[in-house]
gemmi code that builds the backbone of each chain (N, CA, C; Angstrom):
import gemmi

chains = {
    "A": [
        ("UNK", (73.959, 84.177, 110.495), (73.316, 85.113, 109.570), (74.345, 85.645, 108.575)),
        ("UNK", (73.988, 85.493, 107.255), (75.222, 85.882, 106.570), (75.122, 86.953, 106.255)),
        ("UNK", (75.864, 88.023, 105.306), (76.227, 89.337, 104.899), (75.840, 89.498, 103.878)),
        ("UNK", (74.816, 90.669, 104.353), (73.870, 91.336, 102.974), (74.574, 92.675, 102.461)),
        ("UNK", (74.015, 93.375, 101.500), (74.633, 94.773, 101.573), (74.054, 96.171, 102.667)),
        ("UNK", (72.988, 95.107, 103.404), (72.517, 96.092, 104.304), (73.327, 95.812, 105.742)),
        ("UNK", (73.964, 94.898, 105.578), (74.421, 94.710, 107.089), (75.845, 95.643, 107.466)),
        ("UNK", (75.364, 95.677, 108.774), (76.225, 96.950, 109.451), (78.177, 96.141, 110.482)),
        ("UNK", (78.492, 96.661, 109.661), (80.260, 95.720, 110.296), (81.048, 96.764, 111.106)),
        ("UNK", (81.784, 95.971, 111.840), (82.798, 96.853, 112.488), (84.145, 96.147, 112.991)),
        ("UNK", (85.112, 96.500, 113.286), (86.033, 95.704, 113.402), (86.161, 95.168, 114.996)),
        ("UNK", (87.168, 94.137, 115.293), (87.190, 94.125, 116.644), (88.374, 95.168, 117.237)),
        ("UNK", (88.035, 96.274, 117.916), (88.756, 97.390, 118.716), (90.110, 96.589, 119.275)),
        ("UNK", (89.641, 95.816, 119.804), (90.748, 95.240, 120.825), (91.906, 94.180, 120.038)),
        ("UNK", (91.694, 94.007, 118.987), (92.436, 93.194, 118.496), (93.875, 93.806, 118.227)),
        ("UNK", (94.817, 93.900, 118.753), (96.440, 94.582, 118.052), (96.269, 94.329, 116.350)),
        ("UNK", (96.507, 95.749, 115.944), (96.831, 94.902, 114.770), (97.902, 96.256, 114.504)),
        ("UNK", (98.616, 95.632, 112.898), (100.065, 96.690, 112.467), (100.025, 96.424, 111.248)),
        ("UNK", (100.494, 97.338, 110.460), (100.687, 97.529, 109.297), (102.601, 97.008, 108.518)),
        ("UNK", (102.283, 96.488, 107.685), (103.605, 95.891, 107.118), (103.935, 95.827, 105.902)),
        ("UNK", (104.245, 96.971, 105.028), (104.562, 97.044, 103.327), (103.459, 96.678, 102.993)),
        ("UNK", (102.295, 97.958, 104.050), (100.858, 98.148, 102.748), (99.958, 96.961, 103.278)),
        ("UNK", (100.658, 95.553, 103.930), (99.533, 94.934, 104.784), (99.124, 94.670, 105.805)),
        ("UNK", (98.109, 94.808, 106.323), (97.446, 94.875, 108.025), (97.832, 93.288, 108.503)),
        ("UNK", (98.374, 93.205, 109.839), (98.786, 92.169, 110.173), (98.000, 92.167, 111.671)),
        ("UNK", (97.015, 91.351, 111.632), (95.975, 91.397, 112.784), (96.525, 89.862, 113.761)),
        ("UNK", (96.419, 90.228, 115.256), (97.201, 89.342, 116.387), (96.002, 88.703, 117.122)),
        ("UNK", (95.000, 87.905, 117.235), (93.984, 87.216, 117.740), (94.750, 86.109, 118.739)),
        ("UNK", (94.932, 86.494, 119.787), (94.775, 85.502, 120.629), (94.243, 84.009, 121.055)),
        ("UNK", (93.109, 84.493, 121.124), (91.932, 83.940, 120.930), (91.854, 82.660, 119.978)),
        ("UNK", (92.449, 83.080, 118.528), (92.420, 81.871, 118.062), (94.107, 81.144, 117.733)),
        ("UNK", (94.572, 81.797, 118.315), (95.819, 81.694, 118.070), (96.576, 81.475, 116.916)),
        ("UNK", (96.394, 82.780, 116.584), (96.900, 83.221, 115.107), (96.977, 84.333, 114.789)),
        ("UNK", (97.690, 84.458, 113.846), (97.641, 86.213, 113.291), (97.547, 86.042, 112.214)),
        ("UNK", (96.883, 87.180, 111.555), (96.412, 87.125, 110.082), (96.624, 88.225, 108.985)),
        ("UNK", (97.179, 87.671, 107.629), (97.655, 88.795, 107.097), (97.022, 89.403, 105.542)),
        ("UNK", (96.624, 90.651, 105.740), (95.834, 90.866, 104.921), (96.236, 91.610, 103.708)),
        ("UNK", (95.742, 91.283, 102.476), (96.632, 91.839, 101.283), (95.795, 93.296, 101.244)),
        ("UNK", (96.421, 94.160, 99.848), (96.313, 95.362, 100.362), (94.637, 95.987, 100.113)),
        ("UNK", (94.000, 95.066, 99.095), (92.705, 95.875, 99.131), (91.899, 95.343, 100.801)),
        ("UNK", (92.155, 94.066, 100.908), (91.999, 93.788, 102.187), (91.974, 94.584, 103.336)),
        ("UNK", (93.075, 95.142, 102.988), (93.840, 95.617, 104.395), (92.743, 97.654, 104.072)),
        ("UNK", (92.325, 97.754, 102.785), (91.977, 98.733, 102.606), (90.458, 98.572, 103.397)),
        ("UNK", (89.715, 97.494, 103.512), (88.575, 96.963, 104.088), (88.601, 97.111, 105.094)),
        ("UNK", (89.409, 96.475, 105.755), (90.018, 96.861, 107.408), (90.194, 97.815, 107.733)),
        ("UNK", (90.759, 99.032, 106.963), (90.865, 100.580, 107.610), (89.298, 100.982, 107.387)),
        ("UNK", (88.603, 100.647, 106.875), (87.512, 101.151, 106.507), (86.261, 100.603, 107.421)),
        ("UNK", (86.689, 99.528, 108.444), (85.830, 99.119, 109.377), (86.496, 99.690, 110.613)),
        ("UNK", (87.387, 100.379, 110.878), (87.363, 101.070, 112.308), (86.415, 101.327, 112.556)),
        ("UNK", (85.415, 101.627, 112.005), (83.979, 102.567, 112.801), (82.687, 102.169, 111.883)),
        ("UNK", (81.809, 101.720, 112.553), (80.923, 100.945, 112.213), (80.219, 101.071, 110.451)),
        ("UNK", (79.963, 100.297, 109.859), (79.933, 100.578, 107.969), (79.040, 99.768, 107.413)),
        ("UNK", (78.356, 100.311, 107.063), (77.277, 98.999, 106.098), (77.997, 98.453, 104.868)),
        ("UNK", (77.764, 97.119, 104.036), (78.533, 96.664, 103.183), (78.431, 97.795, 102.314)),
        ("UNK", (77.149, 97.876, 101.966), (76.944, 98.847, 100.438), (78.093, 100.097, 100.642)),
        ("UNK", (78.578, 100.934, 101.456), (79.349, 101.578, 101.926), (80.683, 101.412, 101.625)),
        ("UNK", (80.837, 100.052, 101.903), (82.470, 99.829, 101.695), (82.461, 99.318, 99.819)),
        ("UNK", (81.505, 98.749, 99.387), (81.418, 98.482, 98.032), (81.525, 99.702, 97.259)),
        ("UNK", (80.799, 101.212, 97.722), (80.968, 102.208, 96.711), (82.175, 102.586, 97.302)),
        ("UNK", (82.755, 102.714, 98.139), (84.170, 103.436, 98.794), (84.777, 102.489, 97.461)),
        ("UNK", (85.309, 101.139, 97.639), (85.860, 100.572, 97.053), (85.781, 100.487, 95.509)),
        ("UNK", (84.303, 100.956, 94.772), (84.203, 101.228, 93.481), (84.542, 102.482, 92.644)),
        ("UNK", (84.624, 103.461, 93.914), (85.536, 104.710, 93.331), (86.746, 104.502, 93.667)),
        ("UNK", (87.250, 103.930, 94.115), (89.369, 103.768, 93.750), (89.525, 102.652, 93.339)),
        ("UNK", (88.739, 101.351, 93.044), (89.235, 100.534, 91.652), (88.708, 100.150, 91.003)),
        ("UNK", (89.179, 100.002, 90.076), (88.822, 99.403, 88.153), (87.521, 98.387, 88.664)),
        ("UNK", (86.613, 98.765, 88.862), (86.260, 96.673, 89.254), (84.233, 97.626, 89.147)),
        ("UNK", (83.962, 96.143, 88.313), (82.254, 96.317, 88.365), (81.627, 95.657, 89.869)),
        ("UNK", (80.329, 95.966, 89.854), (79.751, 95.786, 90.920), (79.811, 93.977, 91.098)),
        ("UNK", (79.464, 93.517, 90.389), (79.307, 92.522, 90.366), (80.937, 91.388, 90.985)),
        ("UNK", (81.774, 91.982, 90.492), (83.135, 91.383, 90.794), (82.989, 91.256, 92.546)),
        ("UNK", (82.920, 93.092, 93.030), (82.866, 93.296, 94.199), (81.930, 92.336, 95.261)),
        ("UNK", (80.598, 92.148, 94.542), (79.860, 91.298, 95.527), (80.326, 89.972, 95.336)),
        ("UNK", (80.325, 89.226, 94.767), (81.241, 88.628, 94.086), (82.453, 88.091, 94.950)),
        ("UNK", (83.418, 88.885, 95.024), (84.928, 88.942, 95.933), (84.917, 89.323, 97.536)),
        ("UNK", (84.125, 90.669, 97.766), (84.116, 91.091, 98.992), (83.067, 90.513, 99.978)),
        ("UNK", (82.335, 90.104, 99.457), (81.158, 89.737, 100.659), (81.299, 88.516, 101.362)),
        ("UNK", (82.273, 87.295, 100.523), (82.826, 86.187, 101.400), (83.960, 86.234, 102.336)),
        ("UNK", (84.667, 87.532, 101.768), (85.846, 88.100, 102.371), (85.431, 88.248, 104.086)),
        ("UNK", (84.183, 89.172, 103.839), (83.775, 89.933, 105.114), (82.891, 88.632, 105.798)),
        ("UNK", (82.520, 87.432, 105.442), (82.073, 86.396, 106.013), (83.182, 86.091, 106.728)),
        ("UNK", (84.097, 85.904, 105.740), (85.622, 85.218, 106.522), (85.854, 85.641, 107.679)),
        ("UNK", (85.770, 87.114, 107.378), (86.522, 87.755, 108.938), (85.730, 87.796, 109.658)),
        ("UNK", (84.285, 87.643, 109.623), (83.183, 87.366, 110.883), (83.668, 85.764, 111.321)),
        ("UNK", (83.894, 84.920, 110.687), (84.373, 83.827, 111.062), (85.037, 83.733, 112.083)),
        ("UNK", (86.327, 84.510, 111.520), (87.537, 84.208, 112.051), (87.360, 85.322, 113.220)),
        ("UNK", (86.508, 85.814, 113.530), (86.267, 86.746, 115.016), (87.464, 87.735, 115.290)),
        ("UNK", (87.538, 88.955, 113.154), (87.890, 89.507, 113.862), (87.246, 90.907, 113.774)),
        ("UNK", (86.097, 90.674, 112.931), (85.002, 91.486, 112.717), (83.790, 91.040, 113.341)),
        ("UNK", (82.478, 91.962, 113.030), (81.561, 91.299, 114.040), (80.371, 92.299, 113.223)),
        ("UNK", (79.160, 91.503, 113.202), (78.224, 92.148, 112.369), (77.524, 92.937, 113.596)),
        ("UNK", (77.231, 94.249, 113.580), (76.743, 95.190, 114.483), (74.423, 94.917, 114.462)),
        ("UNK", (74.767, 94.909, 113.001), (73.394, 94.988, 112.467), (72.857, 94.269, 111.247)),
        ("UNK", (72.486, 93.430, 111.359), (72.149, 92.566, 110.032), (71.691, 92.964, 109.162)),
        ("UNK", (70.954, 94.515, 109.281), (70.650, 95.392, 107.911), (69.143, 94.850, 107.152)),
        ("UNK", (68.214, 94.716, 108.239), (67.198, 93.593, 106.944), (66.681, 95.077, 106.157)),
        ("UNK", (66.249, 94.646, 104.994), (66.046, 94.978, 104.125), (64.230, 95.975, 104.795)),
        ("UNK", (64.540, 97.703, 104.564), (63.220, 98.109, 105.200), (62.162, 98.653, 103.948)),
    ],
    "B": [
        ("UNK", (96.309, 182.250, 79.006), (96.587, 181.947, 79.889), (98.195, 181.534, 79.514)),
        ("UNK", (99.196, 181.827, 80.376), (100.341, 181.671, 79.810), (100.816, 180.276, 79.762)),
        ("UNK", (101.388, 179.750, 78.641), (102.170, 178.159, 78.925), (102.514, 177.745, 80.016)),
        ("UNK", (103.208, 176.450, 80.453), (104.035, 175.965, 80.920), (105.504, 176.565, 81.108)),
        ("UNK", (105.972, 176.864, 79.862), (107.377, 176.934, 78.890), (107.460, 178.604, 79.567)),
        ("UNK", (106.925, 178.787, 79.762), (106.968, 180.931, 79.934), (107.099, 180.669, 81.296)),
        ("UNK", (106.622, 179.918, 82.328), (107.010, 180.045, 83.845), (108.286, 179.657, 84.368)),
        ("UNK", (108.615, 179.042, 84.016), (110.468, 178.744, 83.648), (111.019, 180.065, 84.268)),
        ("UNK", (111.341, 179.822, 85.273), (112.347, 181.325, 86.062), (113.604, 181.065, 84.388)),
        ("UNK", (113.794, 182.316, 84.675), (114.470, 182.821, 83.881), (116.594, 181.908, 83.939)),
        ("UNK", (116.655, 181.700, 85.288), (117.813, 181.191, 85.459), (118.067, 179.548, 85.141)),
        ("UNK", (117.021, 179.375, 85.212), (116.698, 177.923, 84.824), (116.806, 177.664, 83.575)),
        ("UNK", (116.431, 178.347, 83.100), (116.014, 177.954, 81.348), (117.463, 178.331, 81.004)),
        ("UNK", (118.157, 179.215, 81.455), (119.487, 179.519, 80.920), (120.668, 178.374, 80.933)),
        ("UNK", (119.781, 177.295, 82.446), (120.932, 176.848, 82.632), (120.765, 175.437, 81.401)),
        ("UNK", (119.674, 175.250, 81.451), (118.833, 173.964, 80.351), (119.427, 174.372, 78.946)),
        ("UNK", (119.436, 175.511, 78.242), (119.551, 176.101, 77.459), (121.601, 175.649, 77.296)),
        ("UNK", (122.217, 175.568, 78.547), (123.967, 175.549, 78.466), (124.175, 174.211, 78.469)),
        ("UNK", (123.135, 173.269, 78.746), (123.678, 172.180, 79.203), (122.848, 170.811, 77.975)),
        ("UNK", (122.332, 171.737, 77.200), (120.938, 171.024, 75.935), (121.803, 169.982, 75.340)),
        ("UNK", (123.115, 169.964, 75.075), (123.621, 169.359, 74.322), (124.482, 168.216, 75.334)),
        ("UNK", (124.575, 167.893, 76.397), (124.714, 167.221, 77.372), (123.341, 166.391, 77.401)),
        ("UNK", (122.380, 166.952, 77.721), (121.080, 166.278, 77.732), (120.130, 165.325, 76.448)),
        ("UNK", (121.220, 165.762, 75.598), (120.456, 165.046, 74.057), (121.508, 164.279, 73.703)),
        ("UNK", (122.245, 164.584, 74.474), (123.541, 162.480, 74.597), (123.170, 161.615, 75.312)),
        ("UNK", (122.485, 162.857, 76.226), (121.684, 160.944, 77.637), (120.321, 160.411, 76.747)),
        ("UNK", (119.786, 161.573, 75.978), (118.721, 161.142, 75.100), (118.566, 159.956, 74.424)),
        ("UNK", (119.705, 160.203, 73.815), (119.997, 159.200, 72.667), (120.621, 158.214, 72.950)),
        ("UNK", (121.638, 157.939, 74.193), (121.648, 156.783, 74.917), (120.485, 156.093, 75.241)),
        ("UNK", (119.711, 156.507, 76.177), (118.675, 155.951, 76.622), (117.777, 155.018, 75.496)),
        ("UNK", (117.493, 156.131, 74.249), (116.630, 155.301, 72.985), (117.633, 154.401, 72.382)),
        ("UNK", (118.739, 154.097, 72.827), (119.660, 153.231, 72.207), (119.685, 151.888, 72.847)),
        ("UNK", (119.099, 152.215, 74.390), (118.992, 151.022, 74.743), (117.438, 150.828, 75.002)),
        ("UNK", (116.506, 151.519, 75.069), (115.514, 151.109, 74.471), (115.786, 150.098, 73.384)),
        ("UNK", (115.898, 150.358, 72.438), (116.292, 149.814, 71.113), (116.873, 148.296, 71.485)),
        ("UNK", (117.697, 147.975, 71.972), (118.511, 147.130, 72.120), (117.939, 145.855, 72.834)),
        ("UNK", (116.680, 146.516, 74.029), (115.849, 145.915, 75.038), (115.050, 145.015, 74.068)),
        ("UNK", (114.587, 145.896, 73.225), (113.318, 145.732, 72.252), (113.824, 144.531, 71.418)),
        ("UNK", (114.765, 144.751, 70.474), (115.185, 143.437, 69.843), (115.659, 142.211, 70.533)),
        ("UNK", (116.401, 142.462, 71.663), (116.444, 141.182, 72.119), (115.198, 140.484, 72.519)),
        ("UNK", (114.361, 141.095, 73.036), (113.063, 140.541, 73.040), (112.388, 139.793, 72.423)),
        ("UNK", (112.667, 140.320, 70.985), (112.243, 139.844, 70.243), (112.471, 138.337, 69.914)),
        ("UNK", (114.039, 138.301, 70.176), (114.728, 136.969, 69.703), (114.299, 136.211, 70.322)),
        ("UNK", (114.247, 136.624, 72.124), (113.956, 135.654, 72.688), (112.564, 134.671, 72.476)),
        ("UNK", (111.632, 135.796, 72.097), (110.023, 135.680, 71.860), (109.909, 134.060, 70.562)),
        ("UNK", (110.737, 134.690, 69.820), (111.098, 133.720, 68.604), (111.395, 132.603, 68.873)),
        ("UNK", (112.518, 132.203, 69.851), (113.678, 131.508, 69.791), (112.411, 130.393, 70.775)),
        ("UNK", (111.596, 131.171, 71.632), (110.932, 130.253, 72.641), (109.663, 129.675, 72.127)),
        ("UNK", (108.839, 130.585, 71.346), (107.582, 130.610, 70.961), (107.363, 130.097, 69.684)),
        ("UNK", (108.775, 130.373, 68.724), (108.246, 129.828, 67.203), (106.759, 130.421, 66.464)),
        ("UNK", (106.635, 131.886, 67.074), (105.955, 133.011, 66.669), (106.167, 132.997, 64.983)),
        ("UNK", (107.497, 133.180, 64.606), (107.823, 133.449, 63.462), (106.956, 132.669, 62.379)),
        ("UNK", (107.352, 131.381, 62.567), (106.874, 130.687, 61.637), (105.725, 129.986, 62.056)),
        ("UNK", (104.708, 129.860, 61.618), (102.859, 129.342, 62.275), (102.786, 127.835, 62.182)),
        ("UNK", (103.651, 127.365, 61.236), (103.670, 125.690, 60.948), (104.577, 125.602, 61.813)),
        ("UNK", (105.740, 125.741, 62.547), (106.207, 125.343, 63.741), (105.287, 125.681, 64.959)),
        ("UNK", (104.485, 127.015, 64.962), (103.852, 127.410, 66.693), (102.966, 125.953, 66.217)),
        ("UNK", (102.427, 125.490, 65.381), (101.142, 124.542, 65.348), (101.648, 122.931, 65.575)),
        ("UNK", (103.122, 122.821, 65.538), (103.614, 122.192, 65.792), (103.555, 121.502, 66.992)),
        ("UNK", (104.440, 123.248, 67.833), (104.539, 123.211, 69.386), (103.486, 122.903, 69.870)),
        ("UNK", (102.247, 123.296, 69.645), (101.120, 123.274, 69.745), (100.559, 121.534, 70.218)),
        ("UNK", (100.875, 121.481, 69.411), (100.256, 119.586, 69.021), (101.290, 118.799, 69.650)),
        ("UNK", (102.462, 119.300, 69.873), (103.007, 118.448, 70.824), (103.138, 118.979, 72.496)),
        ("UNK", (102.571, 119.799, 72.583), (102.378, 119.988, 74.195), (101.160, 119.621, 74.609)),
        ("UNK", (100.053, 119.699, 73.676), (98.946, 119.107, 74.026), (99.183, 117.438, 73.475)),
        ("UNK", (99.651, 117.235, 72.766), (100.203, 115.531, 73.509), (100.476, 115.123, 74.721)),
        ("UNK", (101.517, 116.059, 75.176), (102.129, 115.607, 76.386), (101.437, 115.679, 77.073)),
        ("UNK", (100.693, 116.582, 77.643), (99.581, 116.999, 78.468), (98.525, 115.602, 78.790)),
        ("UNK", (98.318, 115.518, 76.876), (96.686, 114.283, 77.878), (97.747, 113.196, 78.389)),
        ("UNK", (98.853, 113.141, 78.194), (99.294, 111.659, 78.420), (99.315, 112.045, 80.001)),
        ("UNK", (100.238, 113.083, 80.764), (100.379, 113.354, 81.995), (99.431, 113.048, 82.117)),
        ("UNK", (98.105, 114.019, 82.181), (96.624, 113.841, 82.428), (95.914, 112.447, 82.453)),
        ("UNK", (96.287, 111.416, 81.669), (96.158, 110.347, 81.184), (96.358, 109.154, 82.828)),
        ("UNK", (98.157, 109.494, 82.761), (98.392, 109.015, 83.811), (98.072, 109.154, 85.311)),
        ("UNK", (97.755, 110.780, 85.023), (97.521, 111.128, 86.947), (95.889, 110.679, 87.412)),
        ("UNK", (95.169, 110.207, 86.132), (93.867, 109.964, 86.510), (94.177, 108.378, 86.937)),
        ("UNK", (94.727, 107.676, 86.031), (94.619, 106.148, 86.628), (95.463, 105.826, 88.039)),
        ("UNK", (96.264, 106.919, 87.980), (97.061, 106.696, 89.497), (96.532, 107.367, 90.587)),
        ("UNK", (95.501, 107.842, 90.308), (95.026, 108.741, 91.607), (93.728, 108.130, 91.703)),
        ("UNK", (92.721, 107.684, 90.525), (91.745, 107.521, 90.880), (91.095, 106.031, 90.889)),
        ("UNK", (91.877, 105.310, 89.988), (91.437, 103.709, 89.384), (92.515, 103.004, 89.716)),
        ("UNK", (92.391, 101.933, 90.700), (93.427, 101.576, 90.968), (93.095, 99.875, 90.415)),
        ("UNK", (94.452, 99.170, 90.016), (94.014, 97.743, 89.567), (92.929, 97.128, 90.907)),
        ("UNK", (92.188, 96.276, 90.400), (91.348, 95.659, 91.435), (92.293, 94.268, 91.593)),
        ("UNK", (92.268, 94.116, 92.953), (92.699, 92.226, 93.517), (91.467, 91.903, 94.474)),
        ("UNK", (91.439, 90.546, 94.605), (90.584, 89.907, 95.215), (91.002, 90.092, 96.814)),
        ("UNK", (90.305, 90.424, 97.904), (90.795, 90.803, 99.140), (90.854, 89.215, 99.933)),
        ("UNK", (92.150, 88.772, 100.343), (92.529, 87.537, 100.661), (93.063, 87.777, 101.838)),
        ("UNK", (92.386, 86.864, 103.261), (93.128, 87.073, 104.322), (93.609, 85.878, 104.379)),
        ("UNK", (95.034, 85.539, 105.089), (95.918, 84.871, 105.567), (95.865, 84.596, 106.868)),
        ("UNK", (95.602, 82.847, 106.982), (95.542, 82.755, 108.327), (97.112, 82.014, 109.122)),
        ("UNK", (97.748, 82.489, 109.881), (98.859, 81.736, 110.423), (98.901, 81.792, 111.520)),
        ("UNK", (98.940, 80.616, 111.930), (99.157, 79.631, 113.723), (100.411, 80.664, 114.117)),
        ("UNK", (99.928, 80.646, 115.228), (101.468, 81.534, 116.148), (102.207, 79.984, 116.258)),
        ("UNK", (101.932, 79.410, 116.690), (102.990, 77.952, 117.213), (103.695, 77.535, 115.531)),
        ("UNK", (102.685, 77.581, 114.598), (103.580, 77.225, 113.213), (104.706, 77.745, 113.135)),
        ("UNK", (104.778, 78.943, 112.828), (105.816, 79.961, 112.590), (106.710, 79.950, 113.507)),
        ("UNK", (106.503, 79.818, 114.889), (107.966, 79.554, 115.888), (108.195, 78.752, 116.116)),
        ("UNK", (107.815, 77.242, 115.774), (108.633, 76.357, 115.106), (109.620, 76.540, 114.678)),
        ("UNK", (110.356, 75.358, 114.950), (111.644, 75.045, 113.999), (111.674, 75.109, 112.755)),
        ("UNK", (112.042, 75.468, 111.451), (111.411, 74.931, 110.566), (112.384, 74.180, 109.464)),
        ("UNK", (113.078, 73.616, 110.559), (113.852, 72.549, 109.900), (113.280, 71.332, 109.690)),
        ("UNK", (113.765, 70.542, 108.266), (112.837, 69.205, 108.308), (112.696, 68.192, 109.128)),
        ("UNK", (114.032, 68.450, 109.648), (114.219, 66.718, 110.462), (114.401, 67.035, 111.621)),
        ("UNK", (113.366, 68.228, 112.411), (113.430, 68.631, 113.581), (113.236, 68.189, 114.267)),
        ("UNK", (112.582, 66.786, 113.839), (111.648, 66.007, 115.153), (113.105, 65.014, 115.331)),
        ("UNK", (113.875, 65.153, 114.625), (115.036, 63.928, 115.086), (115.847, 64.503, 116.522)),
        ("UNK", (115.943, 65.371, 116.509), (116.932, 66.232, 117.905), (116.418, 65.825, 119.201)),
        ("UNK", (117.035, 65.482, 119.733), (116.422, 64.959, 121.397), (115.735, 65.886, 121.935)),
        ("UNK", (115.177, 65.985, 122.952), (114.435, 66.855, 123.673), (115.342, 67.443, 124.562)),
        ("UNK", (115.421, 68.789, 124.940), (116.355, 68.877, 125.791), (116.223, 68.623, 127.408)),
        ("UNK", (116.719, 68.671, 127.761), (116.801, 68.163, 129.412), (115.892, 68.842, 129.978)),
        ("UNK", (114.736, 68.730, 131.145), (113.903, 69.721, 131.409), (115.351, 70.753, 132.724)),
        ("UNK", (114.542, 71.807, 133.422), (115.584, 72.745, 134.197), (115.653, 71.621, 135.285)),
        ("UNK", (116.603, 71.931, 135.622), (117.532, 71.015, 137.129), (116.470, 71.495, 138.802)),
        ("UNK", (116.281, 70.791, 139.337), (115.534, 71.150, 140.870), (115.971, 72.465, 141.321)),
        ("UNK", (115.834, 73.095, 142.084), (116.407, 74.424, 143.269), (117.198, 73.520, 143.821)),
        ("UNK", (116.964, 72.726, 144.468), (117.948, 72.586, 145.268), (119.457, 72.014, 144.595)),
        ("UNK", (119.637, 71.237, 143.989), (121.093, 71.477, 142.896), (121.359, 72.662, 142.588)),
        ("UNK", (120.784, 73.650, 142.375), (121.868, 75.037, 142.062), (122.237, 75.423, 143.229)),
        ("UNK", (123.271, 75.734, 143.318), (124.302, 76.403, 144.057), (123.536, 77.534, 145.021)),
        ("UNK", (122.939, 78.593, 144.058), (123.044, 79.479, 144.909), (121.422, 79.533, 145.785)),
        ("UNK", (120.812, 78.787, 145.332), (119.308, 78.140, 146.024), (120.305, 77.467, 146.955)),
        ("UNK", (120.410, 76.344, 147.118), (121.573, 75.527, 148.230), (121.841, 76.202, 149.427)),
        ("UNK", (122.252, 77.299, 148.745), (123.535, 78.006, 149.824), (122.155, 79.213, 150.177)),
        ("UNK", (121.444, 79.490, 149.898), (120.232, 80.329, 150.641), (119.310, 79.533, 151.107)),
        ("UNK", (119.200, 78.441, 151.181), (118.509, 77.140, 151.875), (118.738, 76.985, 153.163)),
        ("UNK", (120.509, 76.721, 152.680), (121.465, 76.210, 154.154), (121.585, 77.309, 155.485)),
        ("UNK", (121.739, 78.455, 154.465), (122.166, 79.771, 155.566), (121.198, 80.922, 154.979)),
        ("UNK", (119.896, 80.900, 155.634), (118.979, 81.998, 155.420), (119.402, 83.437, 155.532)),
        ("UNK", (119.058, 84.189, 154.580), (120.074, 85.631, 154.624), (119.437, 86.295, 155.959)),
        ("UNK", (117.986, 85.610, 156.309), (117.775, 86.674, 157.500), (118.794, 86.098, 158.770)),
        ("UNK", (119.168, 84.817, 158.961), (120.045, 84.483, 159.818), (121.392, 85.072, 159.795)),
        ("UNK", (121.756, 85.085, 158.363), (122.737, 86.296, 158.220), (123.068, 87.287, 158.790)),
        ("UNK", (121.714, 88.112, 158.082), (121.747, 89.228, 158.918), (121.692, 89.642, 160.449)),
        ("UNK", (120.847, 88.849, 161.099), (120.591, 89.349, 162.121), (121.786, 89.012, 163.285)),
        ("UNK", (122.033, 90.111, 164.278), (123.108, 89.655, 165.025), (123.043, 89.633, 166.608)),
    ],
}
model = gemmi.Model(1)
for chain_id, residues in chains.items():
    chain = gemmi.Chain(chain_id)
    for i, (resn, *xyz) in enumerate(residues, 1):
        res = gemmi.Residue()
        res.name, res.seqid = resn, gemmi.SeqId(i, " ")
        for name, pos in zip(("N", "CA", "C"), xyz):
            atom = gemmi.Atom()
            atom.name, atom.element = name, gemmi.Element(name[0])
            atom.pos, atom.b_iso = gemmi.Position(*pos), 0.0
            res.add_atom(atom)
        chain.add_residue(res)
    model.add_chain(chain)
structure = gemmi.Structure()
structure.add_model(model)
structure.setup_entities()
């Protein structure tokens, strides 16, 4: 199921992760790898500690940068596919549309 | 109703009366540095404000409110608009990275795997003579 702006994200708790000159450096076992995230990235990631609908992180993210809506859906919503991918996020709620 | 000036005990006024001309030197000190307070004030007022002349205050004027929107200018894009980047995660293999990452790594022999227990010495010698046999007497 892919990522709407209604769907609800959260990060994975258990995953170690650390911060390194501004980027989140996440430790997955699991797939055996670690992954390193640049800084608006890594601004996404602080912003999924606790459970977030996309539209949420799109206006968080449209009041601290330069960027139209369109860029954002655009840039962020394959982003947040990625990291459902890569198991280290996890969609809580698929958000259908009420 | 009688003055002020009429209740004056009588010894008092005599003594105000001996000493008037003592008292109208501290007078005139005092308004001297009044005086003195006052003009420097002034200079300073001048020297900072450009009061004097209105085509310099309009001056000052226009160049502090320059400076201003520019500060203002800057503290909005640094506090509130930040450049946008595309959010890119990086994926890297734990085994990649602790690799060798020399080119011709695969040329180096393999090293020897570890030697049995029983070739080391001190396995051997706790083999041969069990410490509980040791111990016990």
């Amino acid at each position: 199921m892919g990522v709407t702006i209604h769907s609800v994200l959260v990060r994975d708790q258990e995953l170690p992760a650390t911060t390194v000159e501004g980027h989140a450096v996440v430790l997955s076992l699991d797939a055996g790898s670690y992954f390193d995230l640049n800084r608006v990235a890594t601004e996404i990631w602080g912003m999924l500690s606790k459970p977030r609908r996309v539209g949420e992180i799109f206006e968080s993210l449209s009041e601290q940068h330069d960027v139209d809506t369109e860029t954002l859906i655009r840039d962020v919503t394959p982003f947040l596919q990625t990291l459902i991918d890569y198991k280290l996020i996890r969609m809580i709620d698929a958000g259908k549309k009420r | 109703m009688p003055s002020g000036c009429d209740c004056v005990p009588l010894q008092a006024s005599s003594a105000l009366a001996s000493r008037r001309g003592e008292y109208e030197l501290v007078i005139a000190r005092v308004t001297d540095c009044v005086i003195l307070v006052g003009t420097r004030r002034a200079i300073w007022y001048q020297s900072c404000h450009a009061a004097a002349d209105p085509i310099e205050k309009l001056d000052g004027l226009i160049v502090r409110r320059a400076a201003m929107e520019k500060i203002r200018a800057g503290r909005t894009n640094e506090t509130q608009l930040r450049v946008w980047e595309p959010p890119i995660v990086t994926k890297i293999a734990i085994g990649a990275e602790t690799k060798s990452a020399r080119p011709n790594s695969d040329n180096f022999p393999e090293p020897p795997p570890p030697s049995s227990p029983g070739t080391k010495l001190g396995f051997s010698f706790e083999m041969a003579f069990p410490m509980a046999a040791r111990t016990e007497k």
